[in-house]
Structure formats: C-alpha cells, structure tokens
N, C-alpha and C positions, 0 to 999 in steps of 0.2 A: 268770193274770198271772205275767211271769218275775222271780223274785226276786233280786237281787246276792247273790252271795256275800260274805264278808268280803275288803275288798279292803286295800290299801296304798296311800296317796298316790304318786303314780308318784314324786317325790324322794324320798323314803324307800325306796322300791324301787330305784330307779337308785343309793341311795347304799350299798344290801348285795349287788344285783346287778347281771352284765351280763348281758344278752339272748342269747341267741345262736336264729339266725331258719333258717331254710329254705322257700320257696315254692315250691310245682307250680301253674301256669298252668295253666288249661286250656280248649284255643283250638278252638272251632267253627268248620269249614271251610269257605270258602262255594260248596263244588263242586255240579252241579247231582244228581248220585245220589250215595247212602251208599257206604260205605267198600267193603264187599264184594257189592254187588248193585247194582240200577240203578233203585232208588225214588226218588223224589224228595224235596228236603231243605227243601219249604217251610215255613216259621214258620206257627203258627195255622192249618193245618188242623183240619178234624172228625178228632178221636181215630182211631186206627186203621183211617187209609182210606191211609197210607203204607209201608203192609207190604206183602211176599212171605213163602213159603215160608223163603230167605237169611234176613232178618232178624228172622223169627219162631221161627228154630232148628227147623226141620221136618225129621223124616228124609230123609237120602237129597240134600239141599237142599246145594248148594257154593256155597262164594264164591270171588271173584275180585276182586284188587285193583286199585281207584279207582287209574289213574295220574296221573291232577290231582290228587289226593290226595297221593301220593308225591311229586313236583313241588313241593308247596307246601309238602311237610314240607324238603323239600332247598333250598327260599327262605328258608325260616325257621332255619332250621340255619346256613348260609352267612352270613346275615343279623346271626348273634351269633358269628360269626368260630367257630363248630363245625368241627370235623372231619367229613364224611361217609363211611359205613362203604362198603367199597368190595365189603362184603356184609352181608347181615342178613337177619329173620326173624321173622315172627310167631309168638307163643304163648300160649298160654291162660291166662288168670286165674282160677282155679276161684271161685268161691265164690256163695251164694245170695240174689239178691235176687227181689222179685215181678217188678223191672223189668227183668231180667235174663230173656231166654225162654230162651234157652239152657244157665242156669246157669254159663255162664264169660263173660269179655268177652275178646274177639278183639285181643291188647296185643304189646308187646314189655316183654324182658324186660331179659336180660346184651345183649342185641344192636342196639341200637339204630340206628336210622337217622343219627342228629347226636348227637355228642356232643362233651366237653371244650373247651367254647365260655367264651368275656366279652363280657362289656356293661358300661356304664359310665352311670351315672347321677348328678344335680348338685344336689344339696340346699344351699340357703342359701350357694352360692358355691365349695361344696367337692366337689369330683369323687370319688365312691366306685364303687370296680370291683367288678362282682358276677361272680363264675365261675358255668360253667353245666354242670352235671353233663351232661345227657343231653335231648334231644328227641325225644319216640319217638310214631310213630304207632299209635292205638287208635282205637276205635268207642265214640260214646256209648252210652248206657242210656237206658230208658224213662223215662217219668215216673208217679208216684205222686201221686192226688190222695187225701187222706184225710178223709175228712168224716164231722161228727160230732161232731169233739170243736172243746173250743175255743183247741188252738195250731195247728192245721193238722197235725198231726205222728200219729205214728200212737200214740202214747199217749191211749186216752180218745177214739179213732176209733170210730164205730158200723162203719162199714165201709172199705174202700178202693177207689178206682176205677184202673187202670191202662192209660195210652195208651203204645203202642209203636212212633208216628210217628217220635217222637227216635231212638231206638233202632236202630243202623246207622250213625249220622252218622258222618263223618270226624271224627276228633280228635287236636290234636298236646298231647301234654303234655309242656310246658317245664319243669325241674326243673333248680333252684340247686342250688349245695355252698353248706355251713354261711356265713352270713352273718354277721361280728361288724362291727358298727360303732360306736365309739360310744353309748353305750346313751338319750343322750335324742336322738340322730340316728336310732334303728332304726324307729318307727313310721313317720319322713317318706321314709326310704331305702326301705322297701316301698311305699311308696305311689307312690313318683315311678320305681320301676321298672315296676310295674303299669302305671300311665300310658304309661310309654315303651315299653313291651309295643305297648300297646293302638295309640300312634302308629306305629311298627315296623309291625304287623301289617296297617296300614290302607296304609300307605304301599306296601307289598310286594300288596297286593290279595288276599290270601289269606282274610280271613275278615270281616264286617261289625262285627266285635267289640262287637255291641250287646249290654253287660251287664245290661242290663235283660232280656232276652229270651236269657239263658246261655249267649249265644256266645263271651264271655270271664269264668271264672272262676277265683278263688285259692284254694287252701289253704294255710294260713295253719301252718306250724310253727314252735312259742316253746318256747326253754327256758333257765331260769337256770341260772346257776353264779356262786358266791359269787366278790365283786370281787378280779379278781387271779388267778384261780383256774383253770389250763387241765384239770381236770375239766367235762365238760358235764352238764349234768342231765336229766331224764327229759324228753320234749319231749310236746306238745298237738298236733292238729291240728286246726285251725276249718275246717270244711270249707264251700264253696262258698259266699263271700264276696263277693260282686257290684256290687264300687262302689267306688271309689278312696277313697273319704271312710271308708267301712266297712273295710278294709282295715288302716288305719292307726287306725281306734281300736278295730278288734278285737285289735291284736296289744298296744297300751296296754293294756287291758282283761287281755289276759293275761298280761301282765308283773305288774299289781297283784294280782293272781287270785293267782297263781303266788309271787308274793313271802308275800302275807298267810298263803299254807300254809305257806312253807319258815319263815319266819320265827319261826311258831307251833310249830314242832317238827314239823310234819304232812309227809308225802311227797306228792310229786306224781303222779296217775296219768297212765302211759299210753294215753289215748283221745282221740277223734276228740269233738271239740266242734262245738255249733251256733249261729253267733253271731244274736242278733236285733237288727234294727234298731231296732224302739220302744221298748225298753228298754237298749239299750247292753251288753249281757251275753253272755256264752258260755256256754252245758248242757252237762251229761255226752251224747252220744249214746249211743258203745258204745266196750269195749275195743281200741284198735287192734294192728291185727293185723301180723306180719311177712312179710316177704315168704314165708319156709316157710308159714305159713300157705294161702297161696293156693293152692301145690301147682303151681307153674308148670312149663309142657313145651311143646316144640313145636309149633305148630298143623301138623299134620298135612296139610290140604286147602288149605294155600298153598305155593305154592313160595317159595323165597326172592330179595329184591329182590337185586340186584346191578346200581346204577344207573353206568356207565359212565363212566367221568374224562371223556368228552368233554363226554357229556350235563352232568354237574355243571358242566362250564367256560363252559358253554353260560348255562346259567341263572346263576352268576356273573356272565357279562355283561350279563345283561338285569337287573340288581337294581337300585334306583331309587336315589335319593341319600339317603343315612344321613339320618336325622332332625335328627339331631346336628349334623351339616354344616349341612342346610338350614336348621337355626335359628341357626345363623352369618350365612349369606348375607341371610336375612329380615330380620335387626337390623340388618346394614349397609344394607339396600334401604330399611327401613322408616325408620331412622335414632333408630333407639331405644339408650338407652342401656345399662348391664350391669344398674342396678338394676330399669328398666321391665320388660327380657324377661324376669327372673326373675322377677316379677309376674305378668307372663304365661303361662310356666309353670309356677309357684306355682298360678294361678287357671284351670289346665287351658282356656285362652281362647283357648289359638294357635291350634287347627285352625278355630274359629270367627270368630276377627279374618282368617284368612286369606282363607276363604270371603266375608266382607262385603268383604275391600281388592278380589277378584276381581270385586266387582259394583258397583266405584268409587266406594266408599269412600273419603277418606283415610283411612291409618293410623293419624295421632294422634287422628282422630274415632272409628274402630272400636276403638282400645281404649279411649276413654273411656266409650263404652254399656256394653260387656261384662266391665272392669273396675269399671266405675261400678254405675249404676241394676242393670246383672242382675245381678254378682256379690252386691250385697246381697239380692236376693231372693233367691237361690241360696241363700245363704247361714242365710237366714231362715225356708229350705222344709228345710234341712238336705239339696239335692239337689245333683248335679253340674250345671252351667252350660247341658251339652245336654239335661238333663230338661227345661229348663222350656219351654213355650207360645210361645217366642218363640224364630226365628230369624234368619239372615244378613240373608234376605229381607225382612225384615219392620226390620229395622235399617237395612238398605240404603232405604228405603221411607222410615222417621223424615226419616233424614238428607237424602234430597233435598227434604222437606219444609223443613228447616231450613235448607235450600241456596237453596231458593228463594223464602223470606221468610213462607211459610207458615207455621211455627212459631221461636218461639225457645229458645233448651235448657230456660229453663222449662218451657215449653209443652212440647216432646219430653217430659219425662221425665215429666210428665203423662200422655202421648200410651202410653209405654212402662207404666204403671202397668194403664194399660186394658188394654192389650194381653196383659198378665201375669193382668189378672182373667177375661180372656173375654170383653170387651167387643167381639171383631170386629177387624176390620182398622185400621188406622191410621186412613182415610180414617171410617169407621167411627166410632171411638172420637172424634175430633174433633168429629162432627158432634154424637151424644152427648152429648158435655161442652163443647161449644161452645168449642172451644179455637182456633180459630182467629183466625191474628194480624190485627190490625187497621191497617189501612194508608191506610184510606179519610182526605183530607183533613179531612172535616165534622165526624165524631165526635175527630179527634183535634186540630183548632183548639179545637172546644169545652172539650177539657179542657184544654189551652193555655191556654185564656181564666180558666176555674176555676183553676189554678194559680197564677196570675199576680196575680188578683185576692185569692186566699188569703195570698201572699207578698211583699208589697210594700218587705219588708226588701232581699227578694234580688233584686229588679228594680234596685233602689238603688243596690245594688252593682255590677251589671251594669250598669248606665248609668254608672256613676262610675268606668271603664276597668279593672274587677273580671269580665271573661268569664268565666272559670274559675268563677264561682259557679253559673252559667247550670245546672250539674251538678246541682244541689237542686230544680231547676225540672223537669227534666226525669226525677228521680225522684219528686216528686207525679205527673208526668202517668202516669209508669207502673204507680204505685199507684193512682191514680183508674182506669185502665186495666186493673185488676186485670192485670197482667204481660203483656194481649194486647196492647198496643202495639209497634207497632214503632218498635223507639229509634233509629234512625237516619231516619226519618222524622219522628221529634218531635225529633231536634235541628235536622233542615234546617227544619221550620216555626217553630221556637223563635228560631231565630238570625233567619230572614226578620220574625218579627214585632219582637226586640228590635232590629232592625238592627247584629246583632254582625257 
C-alpha cells in the first residue's frame, strides 16, 4: 500500500508558495500504420503480433515516415496558432528501456515540427493563456507488464512480461513554457487545458484521445518558489497521468508534497514521480535526467521533413472550427446562459450533451440528465462522465420515454439508476423494477376515490370555490400511486369527478 508523504494543507502552501507548472501531452495518433513502418495501430491485440523488423529495431531494418503522421502533427500545430518549421528532422533519444527494442526512441529534438504556439483556457470565468513551447513528432514505446509483486511496478516483480505492439505508434508531444497562474487557479488551469487538448484533438480527427486506453496522456511538472519570489525551484515530473480529475489533484498533491519539504528545511529532488489513483499520492520513480543525458543526434536513416507553405496553407484551410468558437455558438443555439455553459464545461458534459441534442434531445433536458443524475454518480465513482455505463444513446432512449408519458423524471431517474447498476436497457430496467407510468383510467379512479374518501377537509374546500386545494388531492393520489401516476391524468379525472 502507497503511503502519503508529510504533506501541507494546500492554504498553507499557497500562502509560502507559488506553483509554477509545465505540462507535455502526449497524443496517440490515430493513423492506420506506426510512425516508421507500416504495422498496424490497433488497440487490444494479442502481445506482439504488431511488429516487423522497423519496429523491433532489427539490423539492416529502415524506416520511413508516416505522412498522416506528419499531416496531423501540422493540424495540431496550426491548431495552437504554432509556427511550423519550414524544415526539420528526426533524432535519437539514446537511453535504455526493456520497452525500448532499439534502445533509443526515434524523437525530435532542437528541430521541431510546431513550435512557439498559445492556447487559451477559461477557469471560473477567467481566461488564462498558456504559451506552447514546441510540438514534435515521436514514436511510442512498448509496454511493460510486471507481475509478481503487488503495485504492478517492477519493484518486488517476480518477473516482467513485455509487449511491443505499442511501440512504433505515432506520437505528437505538446509541450508548454513555464505556466504561473495564480497558485489556487493552477491545478484547475491544468486540468481545463488537458480537457481542451482532448476536445481540440478530437475535433481536428487526429487521435481517439481515449485516456483510458493512453492515447492521451500528461506529464505533470511542479515547482515552488517562495511567494513573491522570481527564483524557480527544482521541479517534479508525475509521469503519465491519465484523466483530467487525476491531473488536477496530482499537481495539488505536489504542491502539498513539495511545500511540506521546502517548508521543513528539506530540498526538493529532481525526479520523475508516479501518481496513484487509489491513494491519491505521488512516488519517487527515478532521478530525471537532462536533456545531455540522452545523448541526442541526428537520426541518420530519415531524411528530413520539409513540408511545403502550400501544403501547410492547405491543411489551414481544412481545420474545423476552434472549440472555443463553437462553444460560443452552441450557448447561443442552446440558449444557455454564462453560468449553465461553465457547468458544462466545468462537468466535462459538452461533448456528451451535444451528441444526445444530435439525437433530439432538447438541450435543457440533455443537460439536466448529464449534469443531474450522472454527474453525481460520476462524481461518486470518483470517474470522468464518459467512463460511466451510460450513454447519449441510452439518454436519448429515457427522455422519449418521458416525452411520451411513459415515465416521469421520477421515474427516469429511477430508470438512469438501473441503467448505471447493469440492470439492461432502459426498456429493460422498467420492466424490472416495474417502473412504468400508470395511465390506465381504473386503477387511477380508484385512488381518486381512496383520496377523496381519506380527505374530506379538502373536498370541502374545493366545493366551497377553494380549486386551488384540489392540489393535496392530487398529491395523495400520487403517493398512493407510489410516483407512477401520471399527474396530468389524475388532475383531468380529479377535476371531472369534483366538477371543477
């Protein structure tokens, strides 16, 4: 089990420091072959049935570069108002992993595809601009399964297994310049650029960015320096951080980390940490290393890109409408107000209210499910809103339910409860828990009749030109009706039997 270190109340920390952040993205491609060879990049194969020679690092073996690859790195570049290099070049990253077959990764260095780019993100009303150092295309790594021990990690491993499908992927990694913002704004300003990564990236079609499956992932660099103070301090790097909720209370996590050492007289190290999600903590991994370290040079067996002003102007024009924009227009479409859509992007819910308005939804219903009933389970599973069990589909599904007298949002959110446990389809889950609205004249006189008879106050009043009472009457029936009644059929039988 992973232990806390001594930490600092994050106000106590924010009140001796300020944060200062750096984040590298990094974006799985969703081209159909790896970077330099022509294997295929599908998710959840059998272990090592996606190699060649190229991505196995076998002598004698050349690569050649993915130009959808290159294409998407100059979308994504473009995309964050980047400069693209009117030349550039791959080069070697020396250094030794198991997942590494070639012992270097195939990267850029000084020469980057995009760089000297902004983006702009919106926390709590206030627009903070985040500069963007460099976007440079690279090749993923393998993966390591260690087993054996019990953190998954290779400390206290009996052995290690290594699949080298991953390994070859296209990869863009997006990297910030130093991030200061306000120091209790700095975990939510990571988190809502991450986010707006992830929407960017989906909207340009370049990568599935499911982080659940590491096709978008952050590294995470934090370092203090005493308030007031333009010294920067030694920085951390939490490495491959997989979840916007993670993101932002990993970098918390090491602001308190980080404060509790400076504060105690202790120095901070520079190394690469591991955040876990069931205990909220960051580890030592290993010393991080500098760029000399790596030993970087030329890749030799690529020539270099030199993608053409035309071509770049080209894919300029085909780039899809800022995000940014489109949640301007969506708020006016939708007719939501400043505080709803920042709910909405607060509760990562837009791309999902969008996809339920697309399947005729209204809007003010679609954000009530996904801000309502799922956000709290989301919130309760400690998951992002697209983890859970329930989709557009499956909302779009409620709602004509409750469109067409079949349930009422009682009932729905009943309906949404099953749905979230595994109880089956909508359709499904109703019959189950017999939730369906009851409409039929017979059963719903009868409890007319038990009301009425129960109530003889309020009948009283309602004969004595007191209508308006009629409303007590008609909430016995929907309690006798345990809530399946439908109320606008017990007030037309209510009124027909009191002669209102």
């Amino acid at each position: 089990m992973t232990v806390a270190a001594d930490v600092l109340e994050i106000d106590d920390a924010l009140a001796q420091y300020d944060p200062v952040m750096g984040l590298e993205v990094h974006v799985e491609l969703n081209t159909k072959s790896k970077m330099f060879c022509g294997c295929p990049t599908e998710f959840g194969a059998p272990p090592n049935t996606q190699t060649c020679p190229v991505c196995l690092g076998l002598p004698g073996a050349l690569p050649v570069v993915n130009a959808r690859g290159v294409e998407s790195a100059i979308k994504i570049g473009l995309a964050l108002n980047c400069e693209i290099a009117e030349w550039c070049r791959f080069a070697r990253k020396n250094y030794f992993y198991p997942d590494m077959p070639k012992n270097f990764q195939t990267s850029q260095y000084d020469e980057p595809i995009a760089f000297n780019g902004w983006t702009e993100v919106v926390v709590d009303g206030e627009t903070y601009r985040i500069e963007i150092e460099r976007a440079h295309m690279e090749e993923d790594t393998g993966k390591s399964t260690h087993v054996g021990g019990a953190t998954g990690r290779i400390h206290g491993a009996s052995h290690s297994l290594v699949d080298y499908n991953r390994a070859g992927i296209p990869l863009i990694e997006i990297v910030t310049k130093t991030i200061e913002v306000p120091g209790e704004k700095a975990a939510a300003v990571a988190r809502a650029y991450v986010s707006m990564l992830r929407d960017l990236l989906l909207a340009l079609g370049v990568s599935d960015v499911r982080m659940d499956q590491g096709s978008l992932r952050c590294d995470a660099n934090v370092s203090l320096k005493p308030r007031g103070s333009s010294t920067l301090g030694t920085r951390t790097e939490t490495k491959n951080v997989n979840s916007f909720r993670s993101v932002e209370r990993a970098i918390t996590y090491e602001i308190t980390r980080q404060a509790a050492v400076l504060s105690s007289g202790g120095k901070v190290v520079q190394e690469t940490r591991h955040w876990h999600e069931d205990t909220g903590v960051t580890t030592s991994g290993r010393e991080k290393s500098d760029a000399d370290d790596y030993r970087y040079f030329p890749e030799p067996d690529l020539v270099p890109v030199a993608p053409s002003r035309e071509w770049v102007e080209e894919i300029r024009s085909s780039l899809p409408e800022a995000p940014s924009l489109r949640r301007v227009r969506l708020q006016e479409e939708w007719g939501f107000t400043d505080l709803e859509m920042r709910d909405v992007i607060n509760g990562n819910a837009l791309e999902s209210i969008v996809a339920t308005i697309e399947l005729g939804v209204p809007a003010a219903a679609a954000k009530k499910w996904w801000l309502g009933e799922l956000a709290r389970s989301a919130n309760e599973q400690g998951v992002d809103l697209d983890a859970l069990p329930v989709g557009p589909a499956q909302v779009a599904e409620v709602q004509k339910l409750v469109d067409d007298g079949t349930l009422n949002d009682k009932l729905a959110r009943q309906v949404f409860e099953g749905l979230l446990a595994g109880e089956g389809t909508p359709a499904e889950v109703i019959e189950k828990r017999g939730l369906a609205l009851v409409s039929d004249d017979g059963p719903l006189l009868e409890a007319i009749d038990r009301a009425i008879a129960a109530n003889p106050d309020v009948v009283e009043k309602v004969n004595s030109g007191k209508p308006a009472a009629a409303g007590a009457l008609i909430g016995a029936v929907m309690k006798d009706m345990r809530g399946q009644a439908d109320a606008a059929k017990v007030r037309q039988l209510l009124n027909e039997k009191l002669g209102i």
